[in-house]
VEXPANU-230718 format. One record per residue (C-alpha): residue in one letter; x, y, z. Coordinates in steps of 0.2 Angstrom, whole numbers, padded with zeros to 4 digits, always signed. Layout:
N
AXYZ;...
This chain:
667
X+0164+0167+0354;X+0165+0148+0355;X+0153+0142+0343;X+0163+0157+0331;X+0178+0149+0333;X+0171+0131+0332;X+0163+0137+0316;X+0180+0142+0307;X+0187+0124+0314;X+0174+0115+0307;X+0176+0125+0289;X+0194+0125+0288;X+0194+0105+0291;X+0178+0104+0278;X+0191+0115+0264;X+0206+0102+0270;X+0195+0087+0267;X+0189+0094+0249;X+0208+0099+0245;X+0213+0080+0251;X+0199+0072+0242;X+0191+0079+0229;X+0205+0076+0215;X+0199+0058+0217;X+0179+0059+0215;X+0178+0075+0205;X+0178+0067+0188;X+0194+0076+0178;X+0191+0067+0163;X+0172+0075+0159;X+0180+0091+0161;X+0195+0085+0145;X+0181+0090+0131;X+0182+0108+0138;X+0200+0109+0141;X+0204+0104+0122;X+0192+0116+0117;X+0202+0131+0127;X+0219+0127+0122;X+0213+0125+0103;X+0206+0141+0104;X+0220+0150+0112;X+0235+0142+0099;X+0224+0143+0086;X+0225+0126+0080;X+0214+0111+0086;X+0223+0100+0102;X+0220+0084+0108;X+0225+0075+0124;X+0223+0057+0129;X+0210+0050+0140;X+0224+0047+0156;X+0220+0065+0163;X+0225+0068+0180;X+0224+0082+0194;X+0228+0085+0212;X+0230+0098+0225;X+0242+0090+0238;X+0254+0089+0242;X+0259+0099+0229;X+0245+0104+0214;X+0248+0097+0199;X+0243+0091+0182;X+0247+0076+0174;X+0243+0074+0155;X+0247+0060+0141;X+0249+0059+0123;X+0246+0080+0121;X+0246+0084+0102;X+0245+0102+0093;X+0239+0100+0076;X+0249+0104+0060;X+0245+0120+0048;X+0236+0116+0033;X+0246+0114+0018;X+0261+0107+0028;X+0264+0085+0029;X+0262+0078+0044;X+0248+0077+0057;X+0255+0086+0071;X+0266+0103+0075;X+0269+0094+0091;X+0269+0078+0102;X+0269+0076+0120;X+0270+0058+0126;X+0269+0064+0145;X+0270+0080+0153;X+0266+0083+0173;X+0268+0102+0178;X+0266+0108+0195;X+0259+0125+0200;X+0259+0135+0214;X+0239+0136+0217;X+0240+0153+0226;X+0250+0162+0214;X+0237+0161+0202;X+0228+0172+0211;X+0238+0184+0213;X+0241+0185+0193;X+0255+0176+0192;X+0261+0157+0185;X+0273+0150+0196;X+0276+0132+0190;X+0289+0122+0201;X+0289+0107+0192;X+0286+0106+0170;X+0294+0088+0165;X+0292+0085+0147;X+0294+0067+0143;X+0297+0061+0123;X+0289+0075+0116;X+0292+0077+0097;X+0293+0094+0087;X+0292+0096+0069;X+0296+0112+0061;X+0293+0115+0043;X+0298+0128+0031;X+0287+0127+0012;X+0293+0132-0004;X+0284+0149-0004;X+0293+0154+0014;X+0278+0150+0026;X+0280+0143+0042;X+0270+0130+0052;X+0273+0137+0067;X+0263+0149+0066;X+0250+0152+0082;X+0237+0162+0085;X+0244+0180+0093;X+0238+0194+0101;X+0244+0207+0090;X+0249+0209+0072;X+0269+0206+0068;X+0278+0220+0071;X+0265+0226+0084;X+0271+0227+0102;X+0259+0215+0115;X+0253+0226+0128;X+0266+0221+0145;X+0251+0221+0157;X+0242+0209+0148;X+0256+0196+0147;X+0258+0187+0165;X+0274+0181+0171;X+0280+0165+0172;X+0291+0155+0184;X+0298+0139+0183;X+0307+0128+0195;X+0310+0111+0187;X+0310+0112+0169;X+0314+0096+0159;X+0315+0089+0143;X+0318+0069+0144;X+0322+0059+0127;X+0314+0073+0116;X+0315+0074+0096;X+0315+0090+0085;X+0316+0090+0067;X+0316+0106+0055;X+0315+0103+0035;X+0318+0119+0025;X+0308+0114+0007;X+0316+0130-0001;X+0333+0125+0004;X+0330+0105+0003;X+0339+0103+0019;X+0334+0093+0033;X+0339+0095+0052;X+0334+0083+0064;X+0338+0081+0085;X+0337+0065+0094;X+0339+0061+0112;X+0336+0076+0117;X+0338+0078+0136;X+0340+0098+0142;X+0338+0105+0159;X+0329+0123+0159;X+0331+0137+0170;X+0318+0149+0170;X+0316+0161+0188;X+0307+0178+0177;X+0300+0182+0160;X+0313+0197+0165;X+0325+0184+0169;X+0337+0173+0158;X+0332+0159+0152;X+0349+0146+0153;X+0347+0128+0146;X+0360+0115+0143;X+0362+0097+0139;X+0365+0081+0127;X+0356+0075+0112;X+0361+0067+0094;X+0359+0081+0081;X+0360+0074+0064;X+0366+0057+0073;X+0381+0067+0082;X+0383+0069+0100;X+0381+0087+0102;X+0384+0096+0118;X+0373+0114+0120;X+0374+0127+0131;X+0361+0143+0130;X+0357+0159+0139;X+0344+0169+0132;X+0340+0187+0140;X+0325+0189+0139;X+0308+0181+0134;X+0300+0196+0139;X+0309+0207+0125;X+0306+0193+0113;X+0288+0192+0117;X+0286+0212+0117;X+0298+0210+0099;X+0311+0219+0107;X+0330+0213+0104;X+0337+0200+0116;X+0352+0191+0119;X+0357+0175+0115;X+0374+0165+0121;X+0378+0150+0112;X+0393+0137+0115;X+0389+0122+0106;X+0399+0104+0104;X+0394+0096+0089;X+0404+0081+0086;X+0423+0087+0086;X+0416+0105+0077;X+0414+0120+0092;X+0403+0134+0089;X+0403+0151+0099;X+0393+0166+0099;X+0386+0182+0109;X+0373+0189+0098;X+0359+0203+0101;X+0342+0193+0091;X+0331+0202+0084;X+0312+0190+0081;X+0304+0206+0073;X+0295+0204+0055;X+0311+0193+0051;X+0325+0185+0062;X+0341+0194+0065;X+0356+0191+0074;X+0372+0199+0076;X+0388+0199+0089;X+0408+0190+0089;X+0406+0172+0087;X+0419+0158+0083;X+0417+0142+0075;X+0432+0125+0075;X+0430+0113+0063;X+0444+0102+0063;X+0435+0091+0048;X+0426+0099+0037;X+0417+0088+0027;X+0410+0079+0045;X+0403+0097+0049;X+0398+0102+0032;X+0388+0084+0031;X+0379+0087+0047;X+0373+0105+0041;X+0367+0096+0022;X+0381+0102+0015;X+0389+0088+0003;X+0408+0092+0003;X+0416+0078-0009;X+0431+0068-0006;X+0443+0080-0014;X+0459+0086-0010;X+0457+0101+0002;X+0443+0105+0011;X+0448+0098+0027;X+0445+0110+0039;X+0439+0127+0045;X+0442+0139+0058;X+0435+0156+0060;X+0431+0172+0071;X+0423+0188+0068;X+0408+0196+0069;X+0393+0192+0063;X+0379+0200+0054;X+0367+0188+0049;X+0348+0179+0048;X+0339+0164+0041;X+0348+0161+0028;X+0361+0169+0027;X+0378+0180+0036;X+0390+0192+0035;X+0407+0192+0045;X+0416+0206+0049;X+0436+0211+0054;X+0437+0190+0053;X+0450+0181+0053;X+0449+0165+0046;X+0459+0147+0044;X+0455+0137+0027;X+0466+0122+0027;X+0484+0128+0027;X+0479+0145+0020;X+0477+0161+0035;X+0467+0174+0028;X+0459+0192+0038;X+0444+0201+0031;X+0425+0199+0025;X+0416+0186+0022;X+0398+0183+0017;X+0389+0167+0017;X+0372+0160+0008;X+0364+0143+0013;X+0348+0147+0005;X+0348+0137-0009;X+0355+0119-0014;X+0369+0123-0015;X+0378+0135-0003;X+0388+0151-0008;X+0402+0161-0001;X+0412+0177-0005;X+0421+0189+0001;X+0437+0200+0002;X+0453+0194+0009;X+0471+0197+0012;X+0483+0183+0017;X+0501+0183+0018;X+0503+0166+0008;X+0489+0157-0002;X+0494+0139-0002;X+0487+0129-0016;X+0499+0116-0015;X+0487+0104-0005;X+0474+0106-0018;X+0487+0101-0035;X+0496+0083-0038;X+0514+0080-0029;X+0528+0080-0038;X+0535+0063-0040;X+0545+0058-0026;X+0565+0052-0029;X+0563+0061-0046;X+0580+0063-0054;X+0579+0079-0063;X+0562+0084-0071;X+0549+0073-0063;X+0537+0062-0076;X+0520+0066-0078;X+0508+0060-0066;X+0496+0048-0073;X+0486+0050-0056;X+0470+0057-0057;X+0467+0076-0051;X+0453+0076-0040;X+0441+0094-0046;X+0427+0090-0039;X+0427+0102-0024;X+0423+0113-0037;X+0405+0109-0036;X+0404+0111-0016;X+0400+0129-0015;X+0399+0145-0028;X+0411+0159-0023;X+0415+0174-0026;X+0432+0182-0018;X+0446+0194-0020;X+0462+0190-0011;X+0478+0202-0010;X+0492+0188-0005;X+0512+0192-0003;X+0514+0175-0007;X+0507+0160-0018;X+0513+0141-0019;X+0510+0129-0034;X+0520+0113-0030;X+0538+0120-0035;X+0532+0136-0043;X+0534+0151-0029;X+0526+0169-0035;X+0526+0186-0026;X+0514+0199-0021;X+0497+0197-0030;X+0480+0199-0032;X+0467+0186-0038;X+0449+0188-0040;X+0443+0171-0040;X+0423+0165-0045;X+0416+0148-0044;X+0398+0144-0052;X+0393+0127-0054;X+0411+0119-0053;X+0418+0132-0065;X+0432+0142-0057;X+0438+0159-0064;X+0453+0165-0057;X+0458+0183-0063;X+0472+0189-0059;X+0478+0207-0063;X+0492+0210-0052;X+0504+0195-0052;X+0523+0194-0045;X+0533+0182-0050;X+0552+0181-0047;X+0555+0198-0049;X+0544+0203-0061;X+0526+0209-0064;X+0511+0204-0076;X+0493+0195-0074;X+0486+0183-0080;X+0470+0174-0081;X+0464+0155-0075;X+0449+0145-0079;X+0445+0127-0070;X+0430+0120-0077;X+0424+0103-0067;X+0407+0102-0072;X+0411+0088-0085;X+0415+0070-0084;X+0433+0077-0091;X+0441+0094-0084;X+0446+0106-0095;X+0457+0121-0094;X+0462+0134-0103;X+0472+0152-0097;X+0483+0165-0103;X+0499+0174-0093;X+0508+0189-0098;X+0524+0193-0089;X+0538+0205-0089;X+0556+0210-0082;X+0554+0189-0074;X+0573+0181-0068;X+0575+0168-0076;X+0587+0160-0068;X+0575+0155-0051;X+0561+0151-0064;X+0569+0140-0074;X+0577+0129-0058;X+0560+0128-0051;X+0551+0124-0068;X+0565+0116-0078;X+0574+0107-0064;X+0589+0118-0067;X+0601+0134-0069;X+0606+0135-0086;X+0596+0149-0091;X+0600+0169-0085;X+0593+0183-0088;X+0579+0194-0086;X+0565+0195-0099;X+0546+0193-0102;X+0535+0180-0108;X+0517+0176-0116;X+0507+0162-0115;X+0491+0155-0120;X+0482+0137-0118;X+0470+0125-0118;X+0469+0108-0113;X+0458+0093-0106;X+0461+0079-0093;X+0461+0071-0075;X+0479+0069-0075;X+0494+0078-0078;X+0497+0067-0091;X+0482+0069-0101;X+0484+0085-0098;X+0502+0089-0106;X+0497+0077-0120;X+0480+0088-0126;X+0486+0103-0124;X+0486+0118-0138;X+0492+0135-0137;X+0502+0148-0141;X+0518+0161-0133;X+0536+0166-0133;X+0549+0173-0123;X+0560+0187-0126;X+0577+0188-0112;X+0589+0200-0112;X+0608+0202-0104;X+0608+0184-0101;X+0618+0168-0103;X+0618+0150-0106;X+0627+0141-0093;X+0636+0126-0096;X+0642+0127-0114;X+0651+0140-0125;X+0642+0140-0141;X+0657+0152-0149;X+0670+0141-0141;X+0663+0127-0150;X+0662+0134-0167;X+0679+0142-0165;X+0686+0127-0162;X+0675+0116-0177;X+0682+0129-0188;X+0701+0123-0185;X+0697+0108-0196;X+0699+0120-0212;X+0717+0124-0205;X+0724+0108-0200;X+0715+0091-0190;X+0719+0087-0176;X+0708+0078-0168;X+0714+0074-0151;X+0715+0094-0148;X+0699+0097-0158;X+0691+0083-0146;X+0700+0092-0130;X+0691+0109-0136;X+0676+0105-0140;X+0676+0096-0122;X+0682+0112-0113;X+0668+0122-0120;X+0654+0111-0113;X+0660+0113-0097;X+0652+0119-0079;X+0664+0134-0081;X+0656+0140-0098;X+0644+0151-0104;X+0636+0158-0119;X+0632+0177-0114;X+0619+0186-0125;X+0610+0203-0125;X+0595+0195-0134;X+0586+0179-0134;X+0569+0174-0140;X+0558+0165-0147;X+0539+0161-0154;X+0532+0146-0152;X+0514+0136-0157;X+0505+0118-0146;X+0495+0105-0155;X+0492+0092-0145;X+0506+0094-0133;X+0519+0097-0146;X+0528+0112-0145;X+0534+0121-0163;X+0546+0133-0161;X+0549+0141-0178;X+0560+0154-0174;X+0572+0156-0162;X+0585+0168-0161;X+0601+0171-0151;X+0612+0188-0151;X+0628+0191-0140;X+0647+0196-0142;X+0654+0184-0154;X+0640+0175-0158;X+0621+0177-0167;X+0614+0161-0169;X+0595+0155-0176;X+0586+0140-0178;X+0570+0130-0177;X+0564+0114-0168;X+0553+0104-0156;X+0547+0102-0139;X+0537+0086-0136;X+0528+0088-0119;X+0522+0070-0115;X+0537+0062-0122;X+0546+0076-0112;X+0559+0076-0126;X+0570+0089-0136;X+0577+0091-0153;X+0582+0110-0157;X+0593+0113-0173;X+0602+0127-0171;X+0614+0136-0182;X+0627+0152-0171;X+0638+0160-0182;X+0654+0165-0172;X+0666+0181-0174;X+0684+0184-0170;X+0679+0201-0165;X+0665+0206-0150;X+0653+0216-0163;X+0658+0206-0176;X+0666+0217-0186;X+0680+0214-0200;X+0683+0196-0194;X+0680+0181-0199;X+0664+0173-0198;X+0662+0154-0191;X+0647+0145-0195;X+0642+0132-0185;X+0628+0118-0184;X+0622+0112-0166;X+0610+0101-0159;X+0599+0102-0143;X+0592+0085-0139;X+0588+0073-0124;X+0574+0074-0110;X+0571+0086-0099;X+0579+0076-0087;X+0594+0072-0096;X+0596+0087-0111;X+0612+0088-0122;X+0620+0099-0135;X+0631+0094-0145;X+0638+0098-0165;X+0625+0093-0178;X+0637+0081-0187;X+0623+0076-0199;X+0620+0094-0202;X+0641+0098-0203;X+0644+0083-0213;X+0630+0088-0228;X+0630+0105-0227;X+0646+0119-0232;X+0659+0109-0222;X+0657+0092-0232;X+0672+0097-0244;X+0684+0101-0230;X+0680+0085-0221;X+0683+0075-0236;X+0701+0084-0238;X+0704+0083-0221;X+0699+0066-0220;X+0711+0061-0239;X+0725+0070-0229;X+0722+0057-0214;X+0720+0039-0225;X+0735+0047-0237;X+0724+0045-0252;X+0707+0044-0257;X+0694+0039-0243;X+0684+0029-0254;X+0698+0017-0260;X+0702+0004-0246;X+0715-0009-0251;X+0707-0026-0253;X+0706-0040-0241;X+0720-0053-0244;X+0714-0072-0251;X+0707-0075-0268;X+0691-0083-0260;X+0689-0066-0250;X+0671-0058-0252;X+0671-0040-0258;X+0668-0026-0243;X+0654-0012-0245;X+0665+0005-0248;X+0661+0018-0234;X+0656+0034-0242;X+0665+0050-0237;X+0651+0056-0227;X+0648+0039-0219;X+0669+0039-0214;X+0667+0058-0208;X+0653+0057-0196;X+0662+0042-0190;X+0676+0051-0187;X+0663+0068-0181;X+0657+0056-0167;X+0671+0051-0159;X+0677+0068-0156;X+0660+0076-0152;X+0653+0062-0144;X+0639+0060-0152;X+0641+0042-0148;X+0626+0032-0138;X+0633+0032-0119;X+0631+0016-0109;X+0616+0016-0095;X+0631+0020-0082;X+0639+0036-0092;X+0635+0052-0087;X+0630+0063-0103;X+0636+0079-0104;
């Protein structure tokens, strides 16, 4: 019994002394051949390790391997799939025997991955498998795996998509893995630079084991990249094709940081400066779907679908949307600040090309829609971009009480913009519009208008001045505020009964005034664009007392008037069996500053000349022409005024049609 148990003494210290010392005579590195030749066979693809090849039993066993490289697939640049410069892994010796890897220690030091995507969809990553895709791996077959400390020190992972000609790249990678079961979640977290930002990641993935059997998983994602935080809870499917769907969220507070660090090359344009979203997607490789979202696009909240594809150079979004106001304010020039009236054009240039960021295709319902000064009602828009060329269709259109559509197309895919759009409305107040077009009130009434246009430029400016087009308007049951056309003629016509100037001046005064108004039941008028300048050929005015027509001029760069216009007052409301009053007038001025006033020119030469030169005999006491001459025999002879001359003379004084000094108010 003795020698027995001296026997098993003797054997146990004869296995200890092997354990303890044969890691440092056993020659690992004659064995390295073999071990190449295994792993290369097993990935399919030929490995290599360096010559500083270590293994040891105790305290703890462990492997110790340098400069570890998996070769790259043919067809792909580059030499290697992947780079280890050091990797010591311990495993637990008597697990292995039981079927199982149990490693408590896998430290990855600089190791350095490179994924690649070609132009026909194949991958390099590739590895040889045990079954075909699609095809479950038989569980029994797979062992599990265990891990204790799991590290990745000062890695480097870089993706390039040929297809997409995008590029993604990680640096700094340092990541702390957890890993108890193939059955088990896998939790990882860290710090690294992606695309030279400091990112912050956190992932749970439940479980390898489904992945590995192709069964769905789950992935959780929170994710810090510079100040843009991504969220998501998704069920991942890595069958034929990846999948992914689940609630996720994403904050990016600038925009064009984020897009730059996904490849995405969102110019320095107005707009476009942040993002915020939550939903659920529906997604894969290269492209998503988002679901019951709700969604933050600068200043505009929107809830719906969207859909998103990153697939090719340049990205492409669409969807429908509803929003209770669609700001588009941010993306137009401000109006001029400290403007006095109607602001000059801008000569600043408008900024398009955030047109070229991304293709689009939306439909938006919105109860509301902002441009500058310009406030419109409940609408829908269906609006497409392609290549910098938006198209905004819009066949539902409120604005300030009235209904219509229109149509709007953008094109920034020159070196000059251009435009061009058509609008048909109806049963519009026009009151509200004019004070937020025109600057002012003067105008009410409800009624329809048509327009049409074309026009090129990067500035309001350029714009107004190349634009050409076409439209009129057509207002019913309205008024002109601020001046009585009828009064006016009424009172001009007193200078065929008697002159008195004083109380013809005092009339004509009274009628212009805030008080006064011109009521109609009809207004309207045509009108054509060349080159900024508006030609109104007809216009027409019908009301109690008064019809009026005429003709004139709008100059939209010079921002000036000059309408000719010719009512015809009555005694009577409908005109009937009284007497008519004719009447020249003249609409003039800026926008800022316009003015009305009599057409002296047009009084003095047209019917009335005769009745001014009577008038005007009746005043000097004889004939206007004959002056008396001045007194002195050497005094020069003075050039005789002509009637007309003395008569607008006189016109002006009482119409003042005078020029004002800088510091009178014109009427």
């Amino acid at each position: 019994m003795s020698r027995i148990l001296f026997f098993l003494v003797a054997l146990i210290a004869v296995a200890f002394a092997v354990l303890v010392f044969a890691p440092g005579v056993i020659p690992v590195a004659a064995y390295k051949g073999r071990i190449e030749l295994a792993a290369s066979n097993a990935m399919g693809r030929e490995v290599t390790i360096g010559d500083n090849l270590s293994f040891r039993i105790v305290p703890h066993t462990a492997f110790h391997v340098e400069d570890l490289e998996i070769a790259n697939a043919d067809g792909f640049d580059g030499a290697y799939l992947a780079r280890v410069g050091e990797a010591d892994i311990g495993v637990k010796l008597f697990s292995l025997l039981s079927g199982a890897v149990e490693v408590d220690r896998f430290i990855l030091t600089e190791p350095d991955i490179i994924l690649a995507r070609g132009r026909d969809g194949s991958v390099n990553w590739n590895l040889a498998a045990t079954d075909e895709p699609g095809e479950a791996t038989d569980e029994s077959a797979t062992r599990d795996i265990r891990f204790g400390d799991l590290r990745i020190i000062d890695g480097k992972a870089r993706f390039s998509d040929e297809a997409a000609g995008k590029t993604y790249a990680a640096e700094a990678m340092n990541l702390t893995v957890t890993l108890n079961s193939l059955a088990e979640p896998l939790e990882a977290s860290g710090t690294m630079l992606f695309q030279g930002a400091p990112s912050e990641v956190d992932i749970v993935l439940t479980s390898l084991s489904n992945l590995m059997r192709r069964e769905p998983g789950n992935l959780k994602v929170d994710l810090k990249v510079d100040d843009a935080v991504l969220g998501a809870d998704l069920t991942i499917d890595t069958g034929e094709t990846l999948g992914y769907a689940g609630p996720v969220r994403l904050n990016a507070p600038d925009l064009p940081a984020f897009g730059a660090l996904l490849g995405l090359d969102v110019a320095d344009a107005p707009g476009f400066d942040r993002l915020k979203l939550a939903g659920t997607v529906d997604g894969g490789a290269n492209s998503l779907r988002l679901s019951n979202s709700d969604i933050t696009f600068d200043d505009i909240d929107a809830h719906g679908a969207l859909r998103f594809d990153w697939s090719g150079a340049r990205p492409k979004a669409g969807g429908v949307l509803s929003t209770e106001q669609l700001d588009l304010r941010r993306y137009l020039p401000p109006p001029s600040e400290n403007a006095q009236g109607f602001p000059a054009w801008s000569e600043a240039s408008i900024n398009f090309s955030s047109l070229r960021n991304v293709d689009a295709d939306f439909d938006i319902s919105t109860d509301a829609i902002f441009l500058n000064d310009l406030a419109m009602g409940q609408s829908r828009l269906k609006i497409t971009v392609v290549n910098g060329r938006l198209t905004a269709d819009i066949p539902e259109l409120a604005m300030y009480g009235g209904q219509g559509s229109g149509q709007l197309v953008v094109n920034a895919r020159g070196a000059k913009p251009s435009f061009s759009g058509n609008f048909d409305m109806g049963a519009v107040q026009a009151q509200p519009l004019s004070l937020d077009l025109l600057k002012h009130d003067n105008l009410l009434g409800l009624g329809g208008f048509k327009f049409n246009f074309t026009a090129t430029g990067a500035s309001q400016a350029a714009i107004m001045s190349s634009m050409d087009g076409a439209g009129g308007f057509d207002i019913a049951n309205g008024a002109l505020k601020g001046v009585n056309i009828a009064k006016i003629a009424r009172a001009v016509a007193s200078l065929q009964q008697g002159f008195n100037p004083a109380a013809l001046q005092r009339a004509v005064s009274e009628a212009r005034g805030p008080s006064q108004q011109t009521d109609f039941s009809e207004f309207l008028s045509d009108f054509k664009i060349t080159d900024g300048l508006v030609n109104a050929p007809t216009i027409t005015l019908t009301g109690p007392y008064l019809t009026m027509t005429g003709k004139g001029n709008v100059n939209l760069p010079l921002q000036t008037i000059d309408l000719r216009l010719s009512p015809r007052a009555a005694d009577t409301i409908d005109g009937s069996g009284a007497r008519s009053i004719s009447i020249p007038l003249r609409i003039g001025g800026t926008f800022s500053k316009p003015t009305i006033g009599i057409d002296a020119e047009a009084l003095v030469l047209g019917g009335a000349q005769k009745t001014i030169r009577d008038v005007l005999k009746g005043v000097s006491g004889g004939n206007v022409a004959e002056e008396e001459a001045p007194a002195g025999d050497n005094a020069e002879p003075q050039e005789e005024p002509t009637p007309e001359e003395t008569a607008l003379g006189l016109l002006d004084s009482i119409f003042g049609q005078k020029p004002k000094k800088d510091d009178e108010k014109g009427e």
